[in-house]
DRENTORGU-817119 format. One record per atom (N, C-alpha, C): residue in three letters; atom name; y, x, z. Coordinates in nm, 4 decimals, m for minus. Each point is the difference from the previous one (the first is absolute). Example, Ala and Ser with C-alpha at 12.3 -4.5 7.8 and 13.67 -1.06 7.14 Angstrom:
2
{res = ala atom = N north = m0.5690 east = 1.3190 up = 0.7800}
{res = ala atom = CA north = 0.1190 east = m0.0890 up = 0.0000}
{res = ala atom = C north = 0.1200 east = 0.0900 up = 0.0000}
{res = ser atom = N north = 0.1050 east = m0.0350 up = m0.0720}
{res = ser atom = CA north = 0.1190 east = 0.0820 up = 0.0060}
{res = ser atom = C north = 0.1090 east = m0.0770 up = 0.0730}
end
This chain:
87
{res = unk atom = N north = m2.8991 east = m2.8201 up = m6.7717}
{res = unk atom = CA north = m0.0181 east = m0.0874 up = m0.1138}
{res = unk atom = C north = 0.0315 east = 0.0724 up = m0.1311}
{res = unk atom = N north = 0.1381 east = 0.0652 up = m0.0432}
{res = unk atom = CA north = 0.0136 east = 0.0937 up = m0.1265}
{res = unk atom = C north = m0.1145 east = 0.1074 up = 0.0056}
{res = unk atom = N north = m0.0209 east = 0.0446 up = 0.0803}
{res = unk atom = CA north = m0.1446 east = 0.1288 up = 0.0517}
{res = unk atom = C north = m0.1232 east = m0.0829 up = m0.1425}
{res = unk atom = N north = m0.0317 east = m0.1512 up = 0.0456}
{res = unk atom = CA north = m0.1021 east = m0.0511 up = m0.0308}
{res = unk atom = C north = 0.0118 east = m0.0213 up = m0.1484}
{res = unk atom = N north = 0.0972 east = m0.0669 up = m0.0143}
{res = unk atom = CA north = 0.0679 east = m0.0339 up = m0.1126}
{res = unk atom = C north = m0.0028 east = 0.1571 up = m0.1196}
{res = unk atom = N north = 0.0247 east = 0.0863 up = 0.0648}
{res = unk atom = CA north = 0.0396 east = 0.1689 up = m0.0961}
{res = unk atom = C north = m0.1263 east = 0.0184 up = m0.0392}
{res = unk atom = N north = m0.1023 east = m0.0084 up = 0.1437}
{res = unk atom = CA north = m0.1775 east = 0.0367 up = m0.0581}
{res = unk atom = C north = m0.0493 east = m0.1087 up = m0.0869}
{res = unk atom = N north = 0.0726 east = m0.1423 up = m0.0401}
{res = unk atom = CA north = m0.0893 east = m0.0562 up = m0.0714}
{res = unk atom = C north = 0.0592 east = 0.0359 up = m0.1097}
{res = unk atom = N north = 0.1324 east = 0.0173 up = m0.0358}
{res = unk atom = CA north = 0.0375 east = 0.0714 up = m0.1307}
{res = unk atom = C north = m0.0990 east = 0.1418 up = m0.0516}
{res = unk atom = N north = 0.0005 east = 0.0805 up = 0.0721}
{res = unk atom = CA north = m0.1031 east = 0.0906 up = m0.0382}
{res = unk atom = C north = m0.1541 east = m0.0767 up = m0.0595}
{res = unk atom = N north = m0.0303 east = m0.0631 up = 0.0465}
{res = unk atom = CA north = m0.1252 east = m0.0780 up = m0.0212}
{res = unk atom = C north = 0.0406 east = m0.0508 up = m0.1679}
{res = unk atom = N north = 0.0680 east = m0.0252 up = m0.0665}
{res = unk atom = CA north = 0.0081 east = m0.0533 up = m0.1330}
{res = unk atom = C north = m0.0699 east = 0.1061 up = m0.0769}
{res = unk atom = N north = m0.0603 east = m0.1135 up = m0.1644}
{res = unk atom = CA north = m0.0672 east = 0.1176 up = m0.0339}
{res = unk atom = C north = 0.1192 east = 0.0458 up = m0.0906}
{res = unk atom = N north = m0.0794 east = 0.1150 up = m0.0570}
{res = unk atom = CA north = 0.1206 east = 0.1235 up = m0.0580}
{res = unk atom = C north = 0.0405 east = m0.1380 up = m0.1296}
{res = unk atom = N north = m0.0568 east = m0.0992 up = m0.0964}
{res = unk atom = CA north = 0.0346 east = m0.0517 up = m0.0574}
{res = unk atom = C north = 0.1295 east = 0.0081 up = 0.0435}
{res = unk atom = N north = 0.0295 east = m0.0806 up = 0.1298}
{res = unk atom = CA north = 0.1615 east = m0.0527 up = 0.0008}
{res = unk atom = C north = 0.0721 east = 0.0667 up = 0.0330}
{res = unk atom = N north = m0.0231 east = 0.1652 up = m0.0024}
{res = unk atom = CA north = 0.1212 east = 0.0460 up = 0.0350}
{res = unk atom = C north = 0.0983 east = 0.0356 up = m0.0807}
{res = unk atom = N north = m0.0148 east = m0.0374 up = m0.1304}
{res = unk atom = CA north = 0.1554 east = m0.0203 up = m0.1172}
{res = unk atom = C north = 0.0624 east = m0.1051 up = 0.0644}
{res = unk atom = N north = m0.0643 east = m0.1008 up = 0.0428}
{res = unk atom = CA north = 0.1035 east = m0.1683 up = 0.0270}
{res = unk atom = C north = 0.0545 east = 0.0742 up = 0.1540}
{res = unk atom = N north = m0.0218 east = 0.0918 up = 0.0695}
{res = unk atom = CA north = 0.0547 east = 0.0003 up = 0.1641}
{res = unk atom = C north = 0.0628 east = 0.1178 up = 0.0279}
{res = unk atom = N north = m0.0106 east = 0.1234 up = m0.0608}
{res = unk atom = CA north = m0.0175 east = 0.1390 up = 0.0086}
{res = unk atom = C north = 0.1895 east = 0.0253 up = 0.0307}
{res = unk atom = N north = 0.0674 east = m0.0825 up = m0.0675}
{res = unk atom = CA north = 0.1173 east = 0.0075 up = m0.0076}
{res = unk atom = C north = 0.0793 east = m0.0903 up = 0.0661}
{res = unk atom = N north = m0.0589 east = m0.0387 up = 0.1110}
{res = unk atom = CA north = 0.0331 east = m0.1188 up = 0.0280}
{res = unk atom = C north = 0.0680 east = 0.0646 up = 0.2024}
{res = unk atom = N north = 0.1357 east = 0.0136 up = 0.0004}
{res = unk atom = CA north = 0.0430 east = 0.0972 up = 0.1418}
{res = unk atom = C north = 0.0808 east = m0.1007 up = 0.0291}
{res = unk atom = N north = m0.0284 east = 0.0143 up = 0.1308}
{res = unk atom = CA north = 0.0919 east = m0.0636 up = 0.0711}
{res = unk atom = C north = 0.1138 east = 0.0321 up = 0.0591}
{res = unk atom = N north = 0.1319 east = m0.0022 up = 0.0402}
{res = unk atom = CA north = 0.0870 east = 0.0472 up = 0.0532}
{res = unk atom = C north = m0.0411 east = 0.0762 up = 0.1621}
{res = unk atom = N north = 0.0531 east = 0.1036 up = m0.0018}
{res = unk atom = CA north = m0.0192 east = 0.0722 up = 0.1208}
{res = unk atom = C north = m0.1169 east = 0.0987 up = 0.0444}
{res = unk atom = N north = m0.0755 east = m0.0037 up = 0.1118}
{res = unk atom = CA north = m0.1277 east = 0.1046 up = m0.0078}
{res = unk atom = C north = m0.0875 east = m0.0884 up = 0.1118}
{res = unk atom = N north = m0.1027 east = 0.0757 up = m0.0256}
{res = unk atom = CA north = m0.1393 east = m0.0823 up = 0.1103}
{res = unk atom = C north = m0.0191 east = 0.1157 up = 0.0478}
{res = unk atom = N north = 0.0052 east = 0.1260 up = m0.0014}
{res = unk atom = CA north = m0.0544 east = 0.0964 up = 0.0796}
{res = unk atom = C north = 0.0043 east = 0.1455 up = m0.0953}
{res = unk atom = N north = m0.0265 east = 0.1116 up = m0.0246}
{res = unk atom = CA north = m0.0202 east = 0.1405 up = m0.0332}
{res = unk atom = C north = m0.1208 east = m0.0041 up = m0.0792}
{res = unk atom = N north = 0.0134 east = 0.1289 up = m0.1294}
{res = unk atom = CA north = m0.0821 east = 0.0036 up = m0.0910}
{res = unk atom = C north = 0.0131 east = 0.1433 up = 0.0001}
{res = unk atom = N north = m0.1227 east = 0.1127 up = 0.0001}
{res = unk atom = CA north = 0.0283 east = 0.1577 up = 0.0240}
{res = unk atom = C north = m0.1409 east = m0.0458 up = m0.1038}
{res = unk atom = N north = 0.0520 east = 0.1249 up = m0.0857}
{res = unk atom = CA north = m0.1190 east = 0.0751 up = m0.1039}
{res = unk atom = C north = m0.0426 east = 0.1229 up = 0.0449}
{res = unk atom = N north = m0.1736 east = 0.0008 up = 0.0395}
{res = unk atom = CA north = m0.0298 east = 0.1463 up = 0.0080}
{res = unk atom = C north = m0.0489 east = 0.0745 up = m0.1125}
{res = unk atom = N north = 0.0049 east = 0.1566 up = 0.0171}
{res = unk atom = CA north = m0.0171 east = 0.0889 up = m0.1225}
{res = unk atom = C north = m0.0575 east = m0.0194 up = m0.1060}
{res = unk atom = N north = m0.1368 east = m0.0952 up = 0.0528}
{res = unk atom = CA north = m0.1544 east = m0.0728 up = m0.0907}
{res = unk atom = C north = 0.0560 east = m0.0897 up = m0.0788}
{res = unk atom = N north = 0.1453 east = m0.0708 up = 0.0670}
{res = unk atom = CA north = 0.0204 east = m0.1821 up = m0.0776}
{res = unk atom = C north = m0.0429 east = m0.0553 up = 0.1008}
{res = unk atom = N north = m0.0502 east = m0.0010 up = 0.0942}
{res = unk atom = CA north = m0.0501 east = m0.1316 up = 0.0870}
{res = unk atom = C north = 0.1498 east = m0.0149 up = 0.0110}
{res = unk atom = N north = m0.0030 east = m0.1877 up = 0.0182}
{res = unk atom = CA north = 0.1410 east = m0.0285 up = 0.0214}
{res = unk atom = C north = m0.0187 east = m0.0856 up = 0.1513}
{res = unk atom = N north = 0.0423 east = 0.0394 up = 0.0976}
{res = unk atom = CA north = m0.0337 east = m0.0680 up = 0.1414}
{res = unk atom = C north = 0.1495 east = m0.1205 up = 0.0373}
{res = unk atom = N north = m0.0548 east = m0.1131 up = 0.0379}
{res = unk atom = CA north = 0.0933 east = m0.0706 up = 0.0109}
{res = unk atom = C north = 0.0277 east = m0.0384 up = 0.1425}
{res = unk atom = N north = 0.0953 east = 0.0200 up = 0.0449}
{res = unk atom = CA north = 0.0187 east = m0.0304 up = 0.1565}
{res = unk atom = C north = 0.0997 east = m0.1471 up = 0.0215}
{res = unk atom = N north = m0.0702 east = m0.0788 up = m0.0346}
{res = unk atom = CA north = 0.0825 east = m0.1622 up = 0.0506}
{res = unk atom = C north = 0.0400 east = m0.0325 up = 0.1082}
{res = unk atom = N north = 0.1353 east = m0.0878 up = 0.0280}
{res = unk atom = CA north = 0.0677 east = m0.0640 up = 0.0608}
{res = unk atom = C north = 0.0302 east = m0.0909 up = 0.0077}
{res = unk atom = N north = m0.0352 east = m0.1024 up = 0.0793}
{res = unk atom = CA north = 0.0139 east = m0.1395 up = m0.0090}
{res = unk atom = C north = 0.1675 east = m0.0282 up = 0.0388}
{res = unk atom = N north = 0.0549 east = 0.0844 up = 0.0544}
{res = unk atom = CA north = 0.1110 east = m0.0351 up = 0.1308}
{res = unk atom = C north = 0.0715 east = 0.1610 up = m0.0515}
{res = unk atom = N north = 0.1289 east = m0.0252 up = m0.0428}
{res = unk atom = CA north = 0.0517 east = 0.1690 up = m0.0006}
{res = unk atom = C north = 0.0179 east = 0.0560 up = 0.1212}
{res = unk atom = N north = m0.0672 east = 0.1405 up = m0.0204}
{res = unk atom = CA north = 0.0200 east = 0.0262 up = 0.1220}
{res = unk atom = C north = m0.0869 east = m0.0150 up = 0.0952}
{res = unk atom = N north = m0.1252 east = m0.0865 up = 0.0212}
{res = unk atom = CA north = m0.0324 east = m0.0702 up = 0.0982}
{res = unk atom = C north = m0.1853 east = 0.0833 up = m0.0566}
{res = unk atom = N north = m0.0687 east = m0.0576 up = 0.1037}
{res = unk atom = CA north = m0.1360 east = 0.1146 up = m0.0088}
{res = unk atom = C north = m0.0788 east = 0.0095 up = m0.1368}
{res = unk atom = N north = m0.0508 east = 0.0978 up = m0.0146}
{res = unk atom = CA north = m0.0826 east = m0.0321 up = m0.1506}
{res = unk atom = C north = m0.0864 east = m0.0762 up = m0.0084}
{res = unk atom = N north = m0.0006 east = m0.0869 up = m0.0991}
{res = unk atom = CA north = m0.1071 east = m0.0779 up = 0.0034}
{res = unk atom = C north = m0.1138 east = 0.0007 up = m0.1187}
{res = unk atom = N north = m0.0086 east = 0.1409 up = m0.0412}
{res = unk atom = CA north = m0.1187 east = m0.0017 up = m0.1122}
{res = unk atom = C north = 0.0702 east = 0.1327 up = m0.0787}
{res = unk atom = N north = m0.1736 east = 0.0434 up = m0.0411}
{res = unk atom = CA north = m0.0042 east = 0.1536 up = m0.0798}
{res = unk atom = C north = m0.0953 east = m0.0873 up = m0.1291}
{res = unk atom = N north = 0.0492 east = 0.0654 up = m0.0934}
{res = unk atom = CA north = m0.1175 east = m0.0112 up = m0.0761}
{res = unk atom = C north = 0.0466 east = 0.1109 up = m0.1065}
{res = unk atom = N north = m0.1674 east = 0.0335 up = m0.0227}
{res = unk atom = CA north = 0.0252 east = 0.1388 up = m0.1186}
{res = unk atom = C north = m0.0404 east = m0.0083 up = m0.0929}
{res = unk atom = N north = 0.0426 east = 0.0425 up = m0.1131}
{res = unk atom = CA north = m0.0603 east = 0.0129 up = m0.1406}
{res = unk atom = C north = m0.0260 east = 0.0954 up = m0.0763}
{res = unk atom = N north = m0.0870 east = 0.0312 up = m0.0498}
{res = unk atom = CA north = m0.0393 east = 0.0997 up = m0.0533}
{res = unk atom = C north = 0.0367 east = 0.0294 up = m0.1787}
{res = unk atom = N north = 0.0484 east = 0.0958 up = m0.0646}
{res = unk atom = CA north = m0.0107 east = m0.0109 up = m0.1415}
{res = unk atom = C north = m0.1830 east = m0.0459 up = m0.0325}
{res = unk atom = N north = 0.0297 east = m0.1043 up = m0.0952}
{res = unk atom = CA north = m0.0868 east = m0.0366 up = m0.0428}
{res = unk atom = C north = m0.0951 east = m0.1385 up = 0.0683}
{res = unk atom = N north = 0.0833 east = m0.0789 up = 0.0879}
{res = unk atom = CA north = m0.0466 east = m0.0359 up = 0.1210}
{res = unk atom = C north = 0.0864 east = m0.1364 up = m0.1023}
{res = unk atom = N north = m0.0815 east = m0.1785 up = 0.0459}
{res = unk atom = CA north = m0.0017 east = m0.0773 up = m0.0567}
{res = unk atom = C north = 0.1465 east = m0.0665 up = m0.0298}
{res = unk atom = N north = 0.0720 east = 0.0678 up = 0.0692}
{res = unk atom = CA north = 0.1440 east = m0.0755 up = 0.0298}
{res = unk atom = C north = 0.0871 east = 0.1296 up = m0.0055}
{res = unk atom = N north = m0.0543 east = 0.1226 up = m0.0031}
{res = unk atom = CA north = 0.1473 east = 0.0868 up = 0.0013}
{res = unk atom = C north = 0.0936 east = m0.0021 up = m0.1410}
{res = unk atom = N north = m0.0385 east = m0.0347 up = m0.0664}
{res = unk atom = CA north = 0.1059 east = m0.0090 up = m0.1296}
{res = unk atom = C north = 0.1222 east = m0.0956 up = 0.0256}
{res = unk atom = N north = m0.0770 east = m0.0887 up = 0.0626}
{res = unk atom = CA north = 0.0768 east = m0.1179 up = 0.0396}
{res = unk atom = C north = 0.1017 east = 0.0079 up = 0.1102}
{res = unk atom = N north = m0.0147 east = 0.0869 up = 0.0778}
{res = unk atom = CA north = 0.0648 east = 0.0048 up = 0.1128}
{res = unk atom = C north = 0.0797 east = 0.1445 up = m0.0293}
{res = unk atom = N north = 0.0052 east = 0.1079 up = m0.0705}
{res = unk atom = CA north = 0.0624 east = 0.0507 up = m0.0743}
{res = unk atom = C north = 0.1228 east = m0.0227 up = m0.0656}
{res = unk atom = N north = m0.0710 east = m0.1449 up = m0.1122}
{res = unk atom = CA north = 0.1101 east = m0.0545 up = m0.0504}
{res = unk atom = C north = 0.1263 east = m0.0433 up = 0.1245}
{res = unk atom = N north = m0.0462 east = m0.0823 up = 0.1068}
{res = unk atom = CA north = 0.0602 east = m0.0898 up = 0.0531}
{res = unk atom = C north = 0.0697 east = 0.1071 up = 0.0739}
{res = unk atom = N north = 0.0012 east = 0.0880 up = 0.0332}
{res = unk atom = CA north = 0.0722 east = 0.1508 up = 0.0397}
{res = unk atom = C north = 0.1259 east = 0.0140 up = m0.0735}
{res = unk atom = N north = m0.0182 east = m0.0135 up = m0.1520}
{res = unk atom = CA north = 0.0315 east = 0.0607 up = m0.0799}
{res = unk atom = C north = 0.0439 east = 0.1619 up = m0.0505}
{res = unk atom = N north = m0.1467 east = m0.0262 up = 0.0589}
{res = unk atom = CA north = m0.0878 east = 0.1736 up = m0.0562}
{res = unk atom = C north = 0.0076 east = 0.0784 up = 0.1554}
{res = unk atom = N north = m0.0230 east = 0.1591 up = 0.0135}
{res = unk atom = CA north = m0.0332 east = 0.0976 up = 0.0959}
{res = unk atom = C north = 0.0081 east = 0.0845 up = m0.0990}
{res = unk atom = N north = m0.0089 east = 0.1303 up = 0.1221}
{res = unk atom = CA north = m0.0288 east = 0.0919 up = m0.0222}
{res = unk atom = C north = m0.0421 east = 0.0612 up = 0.1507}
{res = unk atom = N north = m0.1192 east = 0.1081 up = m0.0403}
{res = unk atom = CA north = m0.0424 east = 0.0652 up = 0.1244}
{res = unk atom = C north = 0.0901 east = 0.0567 up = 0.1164}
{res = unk atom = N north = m0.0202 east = m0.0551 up = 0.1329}
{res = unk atom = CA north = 0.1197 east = 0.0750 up = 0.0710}
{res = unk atom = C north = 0.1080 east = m0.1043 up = 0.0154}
{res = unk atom = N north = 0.0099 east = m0.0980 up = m0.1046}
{res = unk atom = CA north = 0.1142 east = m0.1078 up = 0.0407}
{res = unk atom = C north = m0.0232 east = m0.0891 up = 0.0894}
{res = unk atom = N north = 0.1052 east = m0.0833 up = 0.1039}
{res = unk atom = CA north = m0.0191 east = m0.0726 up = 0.0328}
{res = unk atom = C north = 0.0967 east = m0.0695 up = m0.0289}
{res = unk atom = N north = m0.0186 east = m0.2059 up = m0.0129}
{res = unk atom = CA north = 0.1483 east = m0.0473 up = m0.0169}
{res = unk atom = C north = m0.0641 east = m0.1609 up = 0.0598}
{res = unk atom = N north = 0.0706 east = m0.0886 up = m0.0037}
{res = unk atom = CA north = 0.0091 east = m0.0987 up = 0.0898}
{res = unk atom = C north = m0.1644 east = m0.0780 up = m0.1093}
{res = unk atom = N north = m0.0199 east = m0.1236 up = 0.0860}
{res = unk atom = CA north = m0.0886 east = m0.1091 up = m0.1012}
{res = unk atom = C north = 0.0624 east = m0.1493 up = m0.0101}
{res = unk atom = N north = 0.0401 east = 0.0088 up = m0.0985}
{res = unk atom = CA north = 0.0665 east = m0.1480 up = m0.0441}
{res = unk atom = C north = m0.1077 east = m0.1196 up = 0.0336}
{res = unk atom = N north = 0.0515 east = m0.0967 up = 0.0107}
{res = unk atom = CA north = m0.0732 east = m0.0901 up = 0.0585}
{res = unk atom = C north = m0.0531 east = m0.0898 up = m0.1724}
{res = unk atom = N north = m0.1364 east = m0.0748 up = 0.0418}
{res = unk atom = CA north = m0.0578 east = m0.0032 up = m0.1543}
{res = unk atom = C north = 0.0597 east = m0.1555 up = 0.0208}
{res = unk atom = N north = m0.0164 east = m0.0413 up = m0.0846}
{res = unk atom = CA north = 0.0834 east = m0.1847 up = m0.0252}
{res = unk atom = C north = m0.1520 east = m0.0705 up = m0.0075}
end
């Protein structure tokens, strides 16, 4: 259900991502690794700990990576750090 819920957040258009971009939730949903390019790959977790339940990738320049960037609060190539859960 959060799996479903995370992909329809991606689905907003870029309009709203000033009203959401900043918007974290306590704790993590799963792993965020930046490769060399900027793709930022997201490995979700419904359950800590428990099987993955969703990849999704973004590309610089890609309809939602600014947004999901923000909600990072920022990268860099080579990093990885947890994904806050979006409200």
């Amino acid at each position: 259900m959060k799996t479903l819920c995370f992909l329809a957040l991606l689905a907003v258009p870029a309009s709203a991502v000033t009203l959401q971009q900043d918007c974290r939730g306590p704790g993590s949903i799963g792993t965020a690794l930046m490769n060399p390019d900027g793709t930022i790959t997201l490995n979700i977790r419904t359950i800590p700990g428990g099987p993955l339940d969703g990849v999704v990738a973004s590309k610089p320049g890609d309809a939602n990576y600014a947004r999901i960037l923000s909600h990072l609060g920022g990268m860099q190539p080579g990093e990885k750090k947890p994904v806050p859960p979006w409200c």
